[in-house]
N, C-alpha and C positions, 0 to 999 in steps of 0.2 A: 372405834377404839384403837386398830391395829393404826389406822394414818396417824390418831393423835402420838403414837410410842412410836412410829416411825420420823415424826418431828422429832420430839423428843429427842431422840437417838443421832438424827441427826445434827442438831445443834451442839451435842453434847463433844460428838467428834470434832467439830471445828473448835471447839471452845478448847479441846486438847489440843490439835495440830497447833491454834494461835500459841498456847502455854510452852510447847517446844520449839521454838520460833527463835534461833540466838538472836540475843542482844545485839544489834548492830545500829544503832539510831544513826541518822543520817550519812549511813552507806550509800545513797545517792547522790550525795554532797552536792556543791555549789558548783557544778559545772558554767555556771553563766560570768564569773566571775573574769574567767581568761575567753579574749576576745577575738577573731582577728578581723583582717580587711573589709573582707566581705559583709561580715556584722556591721565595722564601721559604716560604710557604704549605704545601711538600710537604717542606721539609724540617727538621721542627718542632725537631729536637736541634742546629741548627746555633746557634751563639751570634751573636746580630746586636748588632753595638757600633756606638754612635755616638760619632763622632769629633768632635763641635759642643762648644764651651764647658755648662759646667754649667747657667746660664741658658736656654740654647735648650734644650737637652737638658728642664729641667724644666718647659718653657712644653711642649712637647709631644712626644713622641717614640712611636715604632716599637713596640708594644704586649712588654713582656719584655728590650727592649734595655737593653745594660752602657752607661757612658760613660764614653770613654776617651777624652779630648780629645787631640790631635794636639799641643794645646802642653803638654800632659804629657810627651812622648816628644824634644820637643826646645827650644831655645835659644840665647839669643844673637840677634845683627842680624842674623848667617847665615842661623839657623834649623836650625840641625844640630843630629844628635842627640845626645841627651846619652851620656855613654861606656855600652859592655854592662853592665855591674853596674846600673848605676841604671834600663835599660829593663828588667833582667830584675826589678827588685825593682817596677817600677809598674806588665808586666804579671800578676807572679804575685801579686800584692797584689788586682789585678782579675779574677781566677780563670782565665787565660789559661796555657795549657801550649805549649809548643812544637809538639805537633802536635793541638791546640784546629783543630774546622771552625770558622771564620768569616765571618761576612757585614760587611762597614765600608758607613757611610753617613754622610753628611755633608749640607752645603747649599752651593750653588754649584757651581763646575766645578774646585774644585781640592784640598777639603779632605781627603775619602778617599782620592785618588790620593798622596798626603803621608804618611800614615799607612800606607797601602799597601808606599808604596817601604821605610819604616823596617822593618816587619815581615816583607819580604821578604828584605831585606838581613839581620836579625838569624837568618833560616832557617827560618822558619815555613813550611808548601810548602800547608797547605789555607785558603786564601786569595781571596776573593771580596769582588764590591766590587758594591752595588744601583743598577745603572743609573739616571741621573736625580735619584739621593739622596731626601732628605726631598721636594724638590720634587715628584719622580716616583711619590711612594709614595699609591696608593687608599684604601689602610684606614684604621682607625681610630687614634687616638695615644692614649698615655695618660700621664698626670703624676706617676704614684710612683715613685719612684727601685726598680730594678733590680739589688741587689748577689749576685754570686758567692762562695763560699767563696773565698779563697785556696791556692793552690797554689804547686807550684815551677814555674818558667819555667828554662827553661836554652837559652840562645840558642847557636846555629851559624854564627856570622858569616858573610858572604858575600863579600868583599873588593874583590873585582872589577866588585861593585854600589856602592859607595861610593868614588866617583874624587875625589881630592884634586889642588890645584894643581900639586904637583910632577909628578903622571901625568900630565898634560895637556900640560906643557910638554915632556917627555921625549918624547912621544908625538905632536909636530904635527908633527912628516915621517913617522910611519911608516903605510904604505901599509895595512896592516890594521888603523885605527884611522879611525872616521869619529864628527867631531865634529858634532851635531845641535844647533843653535839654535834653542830653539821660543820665540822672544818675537819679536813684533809687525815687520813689514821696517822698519816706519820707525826700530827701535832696532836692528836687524842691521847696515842703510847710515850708522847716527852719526847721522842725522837729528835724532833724540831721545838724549839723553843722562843715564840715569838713575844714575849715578855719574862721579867724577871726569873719565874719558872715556867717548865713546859709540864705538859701531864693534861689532868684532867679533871669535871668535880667530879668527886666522889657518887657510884650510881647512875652517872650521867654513858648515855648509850650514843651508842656513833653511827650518822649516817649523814655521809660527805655529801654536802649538798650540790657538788657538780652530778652525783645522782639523776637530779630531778630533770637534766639536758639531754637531748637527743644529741649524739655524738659530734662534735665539729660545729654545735649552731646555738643561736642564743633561743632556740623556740625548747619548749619545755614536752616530753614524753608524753605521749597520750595517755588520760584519766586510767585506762585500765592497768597500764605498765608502774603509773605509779601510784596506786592501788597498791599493789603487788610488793613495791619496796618498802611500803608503811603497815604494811598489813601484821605485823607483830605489834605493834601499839595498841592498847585496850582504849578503844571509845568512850571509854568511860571516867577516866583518869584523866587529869590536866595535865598538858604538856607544853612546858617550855623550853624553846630552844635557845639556842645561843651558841656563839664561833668567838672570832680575834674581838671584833670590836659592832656587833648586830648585823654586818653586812649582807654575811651570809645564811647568818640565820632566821631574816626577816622574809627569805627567798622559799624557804621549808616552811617557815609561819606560812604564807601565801598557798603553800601547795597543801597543807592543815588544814586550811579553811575550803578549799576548793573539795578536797576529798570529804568533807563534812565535820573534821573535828570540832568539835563545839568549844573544847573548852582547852585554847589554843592561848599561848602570851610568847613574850619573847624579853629574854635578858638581855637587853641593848649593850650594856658597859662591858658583858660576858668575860671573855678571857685577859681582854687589858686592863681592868682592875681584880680580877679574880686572882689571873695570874701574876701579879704584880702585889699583893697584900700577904705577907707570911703568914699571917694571924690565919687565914684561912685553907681550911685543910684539900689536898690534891691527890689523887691515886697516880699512880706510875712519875710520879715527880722526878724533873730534870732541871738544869739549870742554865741561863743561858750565857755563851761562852762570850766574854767581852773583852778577848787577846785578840782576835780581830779586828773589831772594832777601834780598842787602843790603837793597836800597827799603822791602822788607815789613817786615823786621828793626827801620831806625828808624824808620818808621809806629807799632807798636807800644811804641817806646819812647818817643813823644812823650802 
């Protein structure tokens, strides 16, 4: 009797410790998402595309890599993507299937993370991106172009990775909805003003997405460091982000997903039509100054 009230007893305390347990769901997050060399090296059937214009691409690249430029997948001043018919026709043209393993790489701190968000939203799930990009890459590059058989693509849209204005403004009182601002504080406070007005939405929180870079390089901070700078965000709550025009805030989407945020989208059109529409309301509103601009205007015309 005493062993069965010592089970007892003991089940009863893990069933507590589990019940005080914070909330954390997918604090482990997606580490496998960001790659580098050496992963590539071990995983020789993985398809590695680079996302750089044709030009860079054929000045040197990633030895066996596809090229699939980033402005192939979208358009416009926006930069949004072009409707699902036409991604699925440019990446099954490029030998990409829906559930194709891939490696993206680009140059700079924003190209692959662009290409990333599109492919993730279109429902692709094995998806990786090469730390650092072309900059960060050891080996060898070579200059013959890389082409795939074609295939069929058949995209799974994702809806809820793709926030348009009208979700935005529907959505700036609702308590499980946190708007992320990853462009620069001195365009968050109007300081700077890179369309019509400067400011910010309404509720929307800042965290500059050069953030997410180790100082001086295009390779991104180790999981724990940023961990550490997103660690105010509830896990629980949807978050989208948004900058000038998606660039930079498809880079914070990327480091969302890698940290575990589940429930992750991103305002592509974000501040070039946010900021550019009266009708829609801004915190710390500024305006941007166009007697410059004029000055330069008839300099050139004289």
């Amino acid at each position: 009797m005493k062993r069965a009230f010592f089970g007892f007893t003991a089940f009863a305390i893990i069933l507590m410790a589990v019940a005080f347990i914070p909330f954390n769901a997918g604090a482990s997050g997606n580490p496998g998402l960001l790659v580098n060399g050496q992963w590539l090296a071990s995983h020789a059937k993985t398809i590695v595309v680079d996302v750089r214009q044709g030009k860079a691409y054929m000045a040197g690249h990633i030895p066996g890599a596809v090229n699939i430029p980033v402005g192939s997948l979208q358009g416009g001043p926006d930069e949004v993507p072009y409707p699902v018919k036409n991604e699925e026709k440019t990446l099954g043209a490029n030998g990409l299937s829906i559930n194709s393993d891939i490696v993206l790489y680009g140059n700079g701190r924003m190209s692959s993370f662009r290409e990333f968000w599109i492919l993730d939203y279109l429902g692709m799930r094995n998806i990786h991106v090469l730390d650092g990009g072309i900059e960060g890459w050891k080996g060898q590059t070579a200059t013959g172009e890389t082409r795939l058989g074609p295939t069929r693509f058949k995209a799974r849209p994702v809806p809820s990775k793709y926030v348009t204005t009208a979700y935005v403004l529907a959505h700036l009182k609702d308590p499980g909805v946190i708007l992320l601002d990853a462009r620069s504080p001195a365009e968050y406070h109007g300081m700077v003003a890179m369309s019509l007005r400067g400011g910010h939405i309404p509720g929307a929180i800042n965290i500059n997405f050069q953030e997410n870079f180790q100082t001086g390089s295009t390779a991104l901070k180790p999981v724990d460091q940023l961990r550490k700078i997103y660690a105010g965000l509830d896990r629980r709550k949807e978050i989208v982000t948004y900058c000038q025009n998606g660039s930079r805030a498809v880079t914070s989407y990327f480091v969302l997903r890698m940290l575990g945020f589940r429930k992750a989208g991103t305002y592509i059109p974000s501040w070039v039509e946010w900021g550019s529409n009266e009708k829609l309301p801004v915190d710390e509103v500024s305006y941007f100054n166009f007697v410059p601009l004029i000055k330069m205007m008839k300099s050139l015309k004289k």
